[in-house]
C-alpha positions as CSV (number, residue, x, y, z in Angstrom):
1,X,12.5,18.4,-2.8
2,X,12.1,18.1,-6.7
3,X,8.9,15.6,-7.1
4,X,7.5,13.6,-9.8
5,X,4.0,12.2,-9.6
6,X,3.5,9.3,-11.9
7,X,-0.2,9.4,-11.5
8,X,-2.3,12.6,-11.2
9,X,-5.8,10.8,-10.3
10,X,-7.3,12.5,-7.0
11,X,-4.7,11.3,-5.0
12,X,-1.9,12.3,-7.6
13,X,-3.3,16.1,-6.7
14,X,-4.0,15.5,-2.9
15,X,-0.2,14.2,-3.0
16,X,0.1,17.6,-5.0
17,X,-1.5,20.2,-2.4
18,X,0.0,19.2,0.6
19,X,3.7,18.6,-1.2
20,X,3.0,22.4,-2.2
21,X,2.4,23.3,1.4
22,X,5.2,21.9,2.8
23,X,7.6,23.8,0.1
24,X,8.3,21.0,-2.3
25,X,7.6,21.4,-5.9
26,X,6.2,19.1,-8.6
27,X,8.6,19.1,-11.6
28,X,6.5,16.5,-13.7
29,X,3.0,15.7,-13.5
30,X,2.1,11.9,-15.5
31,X,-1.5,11.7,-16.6
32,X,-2.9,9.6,-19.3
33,X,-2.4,12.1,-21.8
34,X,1.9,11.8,-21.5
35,X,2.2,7.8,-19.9
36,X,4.4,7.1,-21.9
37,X,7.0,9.9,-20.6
38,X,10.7,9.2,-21.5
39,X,13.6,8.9,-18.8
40,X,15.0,11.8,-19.7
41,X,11.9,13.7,-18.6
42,X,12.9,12.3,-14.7
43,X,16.5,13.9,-14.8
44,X,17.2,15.9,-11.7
45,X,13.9,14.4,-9.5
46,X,14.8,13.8,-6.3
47,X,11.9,11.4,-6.1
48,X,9.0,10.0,-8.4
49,X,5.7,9.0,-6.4
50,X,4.1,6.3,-8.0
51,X,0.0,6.5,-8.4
52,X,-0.8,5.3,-11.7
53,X,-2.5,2.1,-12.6
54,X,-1.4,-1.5,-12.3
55,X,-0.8,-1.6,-15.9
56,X,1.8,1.1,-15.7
57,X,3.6,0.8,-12.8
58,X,6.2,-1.5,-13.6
59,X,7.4,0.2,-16.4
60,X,7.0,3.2,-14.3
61,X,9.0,1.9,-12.3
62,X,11.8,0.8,-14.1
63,X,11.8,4.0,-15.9
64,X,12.7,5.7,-12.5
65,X,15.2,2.8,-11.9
66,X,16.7,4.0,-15.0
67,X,17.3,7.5,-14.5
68,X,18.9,6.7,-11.0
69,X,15.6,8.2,-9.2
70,X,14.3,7.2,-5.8
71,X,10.5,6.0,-5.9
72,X,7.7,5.3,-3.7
73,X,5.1,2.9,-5.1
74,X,1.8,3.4,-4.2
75,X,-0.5,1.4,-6.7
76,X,-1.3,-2.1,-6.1
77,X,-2.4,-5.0,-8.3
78,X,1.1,-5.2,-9.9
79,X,2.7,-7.8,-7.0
80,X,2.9,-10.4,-9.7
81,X,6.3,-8.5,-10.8
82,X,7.4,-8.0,-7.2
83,X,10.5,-10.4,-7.0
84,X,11.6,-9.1,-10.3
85,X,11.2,-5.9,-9.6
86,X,13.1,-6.6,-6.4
87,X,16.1,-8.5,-8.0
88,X,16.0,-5.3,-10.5
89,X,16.2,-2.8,-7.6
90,X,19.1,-4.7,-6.0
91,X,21.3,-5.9,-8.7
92,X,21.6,-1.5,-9.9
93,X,21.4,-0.2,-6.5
94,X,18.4,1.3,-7.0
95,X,16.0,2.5,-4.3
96,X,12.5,1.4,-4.0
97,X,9.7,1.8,-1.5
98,X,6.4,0.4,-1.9
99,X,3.6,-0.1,0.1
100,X,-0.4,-1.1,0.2
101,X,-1.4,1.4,2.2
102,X,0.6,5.0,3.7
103,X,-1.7,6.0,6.1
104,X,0.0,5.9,9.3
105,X,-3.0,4.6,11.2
106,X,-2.9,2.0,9.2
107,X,0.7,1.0,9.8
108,X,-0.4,1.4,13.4
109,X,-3.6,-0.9,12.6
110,X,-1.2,-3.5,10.8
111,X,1.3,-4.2,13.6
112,X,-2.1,-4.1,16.1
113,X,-3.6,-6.9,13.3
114,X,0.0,-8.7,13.7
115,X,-0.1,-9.2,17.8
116,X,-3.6,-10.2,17.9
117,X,-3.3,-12.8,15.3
118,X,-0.7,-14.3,17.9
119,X,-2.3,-13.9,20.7
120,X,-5.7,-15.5,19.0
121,X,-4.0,-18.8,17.7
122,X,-4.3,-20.4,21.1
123,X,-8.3,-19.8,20.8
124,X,-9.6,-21.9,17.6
125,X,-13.2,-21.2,19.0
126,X,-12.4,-17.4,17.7
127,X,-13.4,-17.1,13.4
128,X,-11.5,-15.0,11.7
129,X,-12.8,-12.8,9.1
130,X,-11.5,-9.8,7.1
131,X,-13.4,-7.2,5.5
132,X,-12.6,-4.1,3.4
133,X,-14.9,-1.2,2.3
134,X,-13.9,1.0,-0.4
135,X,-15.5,3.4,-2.6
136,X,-17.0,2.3,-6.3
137,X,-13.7,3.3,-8.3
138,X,-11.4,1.1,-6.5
139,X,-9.9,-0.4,-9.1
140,X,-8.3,-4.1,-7.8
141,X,-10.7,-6.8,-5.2
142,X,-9.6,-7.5,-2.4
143,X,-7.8,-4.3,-1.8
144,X,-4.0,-4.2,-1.4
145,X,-4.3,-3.2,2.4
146,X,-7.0,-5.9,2.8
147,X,-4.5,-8.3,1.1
148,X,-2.0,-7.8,3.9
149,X,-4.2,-7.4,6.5
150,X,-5.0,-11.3,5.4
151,X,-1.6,-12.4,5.2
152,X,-0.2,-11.2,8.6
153,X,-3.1,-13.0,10.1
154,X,-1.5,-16.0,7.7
155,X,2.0,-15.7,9.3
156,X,0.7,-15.4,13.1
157,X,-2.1,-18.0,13.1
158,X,-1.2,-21.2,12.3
159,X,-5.4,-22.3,12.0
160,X,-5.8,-20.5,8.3
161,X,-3.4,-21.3,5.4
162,X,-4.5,-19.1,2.7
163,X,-7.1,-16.0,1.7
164,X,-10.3,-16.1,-0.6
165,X,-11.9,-13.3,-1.8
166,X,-15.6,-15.4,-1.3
167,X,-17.4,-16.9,1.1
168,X,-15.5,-20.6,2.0
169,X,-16.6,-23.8,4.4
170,X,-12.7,-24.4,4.4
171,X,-11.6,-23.8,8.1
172,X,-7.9,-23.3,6.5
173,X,-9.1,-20.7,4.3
174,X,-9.3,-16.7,5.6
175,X,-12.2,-14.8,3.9
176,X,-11.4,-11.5,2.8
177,X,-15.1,-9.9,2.0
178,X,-14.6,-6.8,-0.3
179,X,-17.9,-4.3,-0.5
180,X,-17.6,-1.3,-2.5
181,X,-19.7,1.9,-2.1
182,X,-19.8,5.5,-2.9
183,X,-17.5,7.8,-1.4
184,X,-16.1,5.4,0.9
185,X,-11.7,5.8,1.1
186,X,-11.3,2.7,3.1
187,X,-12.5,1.0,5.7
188,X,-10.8,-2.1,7.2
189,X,-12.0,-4.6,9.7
190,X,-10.7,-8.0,11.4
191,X,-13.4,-10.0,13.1
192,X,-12.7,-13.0,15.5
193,X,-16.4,-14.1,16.1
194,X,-17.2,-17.3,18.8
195,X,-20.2,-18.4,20.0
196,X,-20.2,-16.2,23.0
197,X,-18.4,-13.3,21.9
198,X,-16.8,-11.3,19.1
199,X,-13.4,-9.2,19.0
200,X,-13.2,-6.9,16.5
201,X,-10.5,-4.4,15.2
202,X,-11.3,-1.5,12.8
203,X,-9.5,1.4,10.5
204,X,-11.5,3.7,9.0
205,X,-10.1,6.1,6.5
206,X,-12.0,9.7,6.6
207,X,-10.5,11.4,3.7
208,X,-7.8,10.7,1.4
209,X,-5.6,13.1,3.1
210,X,-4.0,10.5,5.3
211,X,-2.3,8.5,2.7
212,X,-1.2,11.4,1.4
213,X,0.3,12.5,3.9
214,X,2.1,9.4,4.0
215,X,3.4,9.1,0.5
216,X,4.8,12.5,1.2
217,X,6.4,11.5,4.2
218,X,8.1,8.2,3.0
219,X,9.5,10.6,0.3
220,X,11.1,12.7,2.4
221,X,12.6,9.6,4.4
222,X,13.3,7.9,0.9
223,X,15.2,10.5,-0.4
224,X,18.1,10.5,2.8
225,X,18.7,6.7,2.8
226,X,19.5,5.8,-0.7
227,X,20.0,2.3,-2.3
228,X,17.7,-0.8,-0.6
229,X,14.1,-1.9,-0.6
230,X,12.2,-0.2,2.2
231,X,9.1,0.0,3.6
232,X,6.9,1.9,5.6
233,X,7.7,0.3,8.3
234,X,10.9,1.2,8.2
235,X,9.5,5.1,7.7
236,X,7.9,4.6,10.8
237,X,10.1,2.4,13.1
238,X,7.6,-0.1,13.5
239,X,9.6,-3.5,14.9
């Protein structure tokens, strides 16, 4: 497979090494000395993998959209231009997949978040807190991952009605409390605290190499079903 990396931070290179390893080759490298690459540069990719900035990803995006390329969207912090990027991707037949977080585990951890969240909205004696742990340079509070974490708990528990990123005396409101320390590359817990007990469900990232390893593997999936939105979900089979 012919890849471009749009984004060649640390895990732009991780994405790089294992890629390398498993036979593929990287045909263009986007750093912040050539952002503002041309179309033509993505001619003959099979697929771009986005891991740039919020700032450039929808006009990386759309740049891939215009040379007819696949692309897996890693960044967050650009949701804002979701829907139009959607209508976009539909109305040319484009293909998109984008996600908060590859890590398998943490697909795994989502649909495990999902199923407690309905079995827990029967209990209202049961808090519900999120919390997300990442290292210093994470760039966007709360983190993409934490984000949905907060919202499937949204969709399957009818006792919160929105997310804060603060501490809130609003029963409706979910708290989402973001720490950031060194060398951390994710950490993610949901808490249902009562006043006997506490359930608690946990991810914890050790290296970087695990959402790598699962940008690479929604491009190899992403570039044998052509045309739709997609997710990793649908990478994965998770119903």
């Amino acid at each position: 497979m012919k890849i471009a990396l749009l984004g060649y931070g640390k895990m732009g290179k991780e994405i790089e090494k294992i890629a390398i390893e498993k036979g593929h080759t990287i045909e263009l490298k986007v750093t912040s000395d050539n952002a503002e690459f041309s179309t033509s540069e993505l001619i003959g990719i099979d697929v771009a993998i986005e891991f740039s900035r919020p700032e450039f990803a929808v006009s990386n995006i759309k740049k891939c959209f215009d040379a007819n390329v696949p692309v897996v969207v890693g960044t967050t912090g650009w949701y804002e231009y979701l829907d139009e990027i959607e209508t976009i991707c539909i109305a040319r037949n484009q293909t998109l997949l984008y996600a908060t977080n590859f890590s398998i585990g943490v697909n795994l951890f989502f649909k495990l978040n999902t199923q407690l969240a309905q079995l827990m909205d029967k209990y209202p004696e049961y808090k519900v807190e999120v919390e997300e742990i990442h290292h210093t340079q994470k760039l966007d509070a709360p983190s993409g991952t934490g984000i949905s974490i907060a919202e499937q708990i949204i969709e399957n528990n009818n006792l919160k009605e929105k997310w804060v990123n603060e501490n809130s005396t609003n029963e409706k409101e979910l708290e989402i409390t973001s720490k950031r320390e060194d060398k951390v590359p994710g950490t993610h817990s949901v808490y249902y605290k009562s006043g006997i007990d506490e359930i608690e469900i946990k991810h914890t990232a050790h290296s970087r190499s695990g959402f790598a390893n699962g940008a690479l593997l929604a491009s190899e999936w992403l570039a044998k079903n052509k045309d739709g939105i997609y997710s990793m979900q649908d990478v994965l089979e998770i119903k």
